[in-house]
C-alpha positions in Angstrom: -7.3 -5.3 7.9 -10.4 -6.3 6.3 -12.5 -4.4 8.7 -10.6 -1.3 7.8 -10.3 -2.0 3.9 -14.8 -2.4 4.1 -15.2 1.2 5.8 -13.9 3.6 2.9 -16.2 4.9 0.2 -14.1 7.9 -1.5 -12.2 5.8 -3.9 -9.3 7.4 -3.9 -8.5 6.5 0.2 -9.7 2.6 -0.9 -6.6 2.6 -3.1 -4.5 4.4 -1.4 -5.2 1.4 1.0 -5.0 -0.9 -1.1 -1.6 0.0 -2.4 -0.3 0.8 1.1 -1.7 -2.9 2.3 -2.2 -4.8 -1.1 1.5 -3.9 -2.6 3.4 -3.5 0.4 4.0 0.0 -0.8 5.7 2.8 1.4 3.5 5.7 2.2 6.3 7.9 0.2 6.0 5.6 -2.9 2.4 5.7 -3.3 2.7 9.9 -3.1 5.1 10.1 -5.9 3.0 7.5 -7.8 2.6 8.5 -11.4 0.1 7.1 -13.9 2.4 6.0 -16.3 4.3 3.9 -13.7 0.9 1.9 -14.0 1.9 -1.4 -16.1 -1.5 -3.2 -17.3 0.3 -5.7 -19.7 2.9 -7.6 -16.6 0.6 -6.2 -14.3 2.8 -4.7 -12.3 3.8 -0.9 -10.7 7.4 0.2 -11.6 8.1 2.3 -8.5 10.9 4.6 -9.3 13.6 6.2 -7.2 12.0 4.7 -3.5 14.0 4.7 -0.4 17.6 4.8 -1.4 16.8 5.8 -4.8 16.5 2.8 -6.0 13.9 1.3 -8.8 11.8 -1.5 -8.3 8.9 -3.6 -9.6 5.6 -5.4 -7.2 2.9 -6.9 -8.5 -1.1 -5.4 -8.4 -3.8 -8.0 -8.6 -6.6 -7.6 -11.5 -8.7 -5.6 -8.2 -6.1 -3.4 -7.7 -5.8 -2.7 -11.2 -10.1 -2.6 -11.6 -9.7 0.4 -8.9 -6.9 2.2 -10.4 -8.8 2.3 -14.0 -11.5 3.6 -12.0 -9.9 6.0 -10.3 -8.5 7.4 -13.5 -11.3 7.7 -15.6 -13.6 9.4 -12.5 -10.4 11.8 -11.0 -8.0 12.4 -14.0 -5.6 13.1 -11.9 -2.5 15.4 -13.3 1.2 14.8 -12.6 1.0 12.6 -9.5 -1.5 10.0 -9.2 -3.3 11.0 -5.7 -3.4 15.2 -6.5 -4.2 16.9 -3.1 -6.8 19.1 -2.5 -4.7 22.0 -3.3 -2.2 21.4 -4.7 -0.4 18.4 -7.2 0.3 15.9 -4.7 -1.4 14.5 -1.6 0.2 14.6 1.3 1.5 11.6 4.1 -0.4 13.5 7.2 -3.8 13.7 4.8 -3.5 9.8 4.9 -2.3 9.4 8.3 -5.6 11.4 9.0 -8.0 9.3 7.4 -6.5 6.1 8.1 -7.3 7.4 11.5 -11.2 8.1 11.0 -11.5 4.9 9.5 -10.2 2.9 12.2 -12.5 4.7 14.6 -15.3 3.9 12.2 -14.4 0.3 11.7 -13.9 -0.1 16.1 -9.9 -0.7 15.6 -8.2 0.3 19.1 -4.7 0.1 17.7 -3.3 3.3 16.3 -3.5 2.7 12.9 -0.6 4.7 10.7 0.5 4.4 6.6 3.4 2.2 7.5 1.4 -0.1 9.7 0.1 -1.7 6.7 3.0 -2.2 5.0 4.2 -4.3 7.8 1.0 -6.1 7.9 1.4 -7.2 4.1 4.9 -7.9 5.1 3.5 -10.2 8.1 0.4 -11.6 6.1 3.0 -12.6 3.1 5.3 -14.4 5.8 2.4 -16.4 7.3 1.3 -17.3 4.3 4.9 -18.8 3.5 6.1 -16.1 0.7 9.2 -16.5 0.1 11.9 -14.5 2.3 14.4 -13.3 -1.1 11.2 -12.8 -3.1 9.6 -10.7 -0.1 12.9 -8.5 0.5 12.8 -7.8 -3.3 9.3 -6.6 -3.2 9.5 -4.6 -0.1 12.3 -3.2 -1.5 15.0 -3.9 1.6 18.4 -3.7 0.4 19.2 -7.1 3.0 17.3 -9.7 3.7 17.4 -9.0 7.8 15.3 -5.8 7.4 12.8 -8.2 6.0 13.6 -11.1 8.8 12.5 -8.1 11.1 8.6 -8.9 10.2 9.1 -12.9 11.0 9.2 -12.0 14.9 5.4 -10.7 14.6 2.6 -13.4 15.1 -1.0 -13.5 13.8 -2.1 -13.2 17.1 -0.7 -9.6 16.7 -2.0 -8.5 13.3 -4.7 -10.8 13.0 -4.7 -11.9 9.8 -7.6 -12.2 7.3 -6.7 -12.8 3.6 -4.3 -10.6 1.1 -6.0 -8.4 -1.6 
């Protein structure tokens, strides 16, 4: 993950990355990202109608945050937070597409895909002994064996480095 987090310099696929691997975010969730869903006080993302239409709350870091603030002053983005080229949203295949590059870039064999991440925060959180109730509520898994799911991968398999 670090590897791949070091190659990107347009800011807006470093936090698309980092809200994808950082926050354990679906690839969905950061596209419908708004700017007001942004909460600097908590600081916190309130992701609204995700999978299942349901709302829920994780947590950004102060580096997450530092990026987003960036982002905002140097894209001004309208409605959605990540605007596409042409048009007011990005798309899931435009990330799929550069998460691709990237891994090329930074020599990562494995086919590297938006949800991948989120299962390596998932993983990384697990081997790092998170909580299993307070992991399911973050990910945003309506039981607690969708999240069991990510205990049955090792490091060995996702090599882990550190969180964001």
């Amino acid at each position: 993950m670090k590897r791949l987090i070091d190659v990107p310099k347009n800011l807006k696929h470093q936090l698309i990355i980092y809200l994808l691997y950082g926050c354990g975010m679906r690839v969905g969730e950061v596209l419908n990202l708004k700017p007001e869903n942004i909460d600097r006080a908590q600081p916190c993302i309130h992701i609204k109608e995700a999978k299942g239409n349901k709302d829920r709350t994780v947590g950004i870091s102060t580096k997450i945050l530092d990026l987003i603030d960036r982002y905002l002053y140097e894209y001004r983005p309208e409605k959605h937070l990540f605007n596409g080229q042409f048009s007011l949203r990005y798309t899931d295949s435009s990330i799929n597409q550069f998460l691709k590059r990237y891994a090329r870039q930074a020599h990562i064999s494995k086919k590297i895909h938006a949800h991948l991440l989120r299962t390596c925060y998932a993983v990384h959180c697990l081997n790092k002994n998170a909580d299993m109730g307070l992991l399911q509520r973050a990910m945003g898994h309506s039981s607690v064996k969708t999240t069991h799911h990510y205990t049955k991968m090792s490091n060995a398999h996702l090599k882990i480095n550190t969180l964001i």
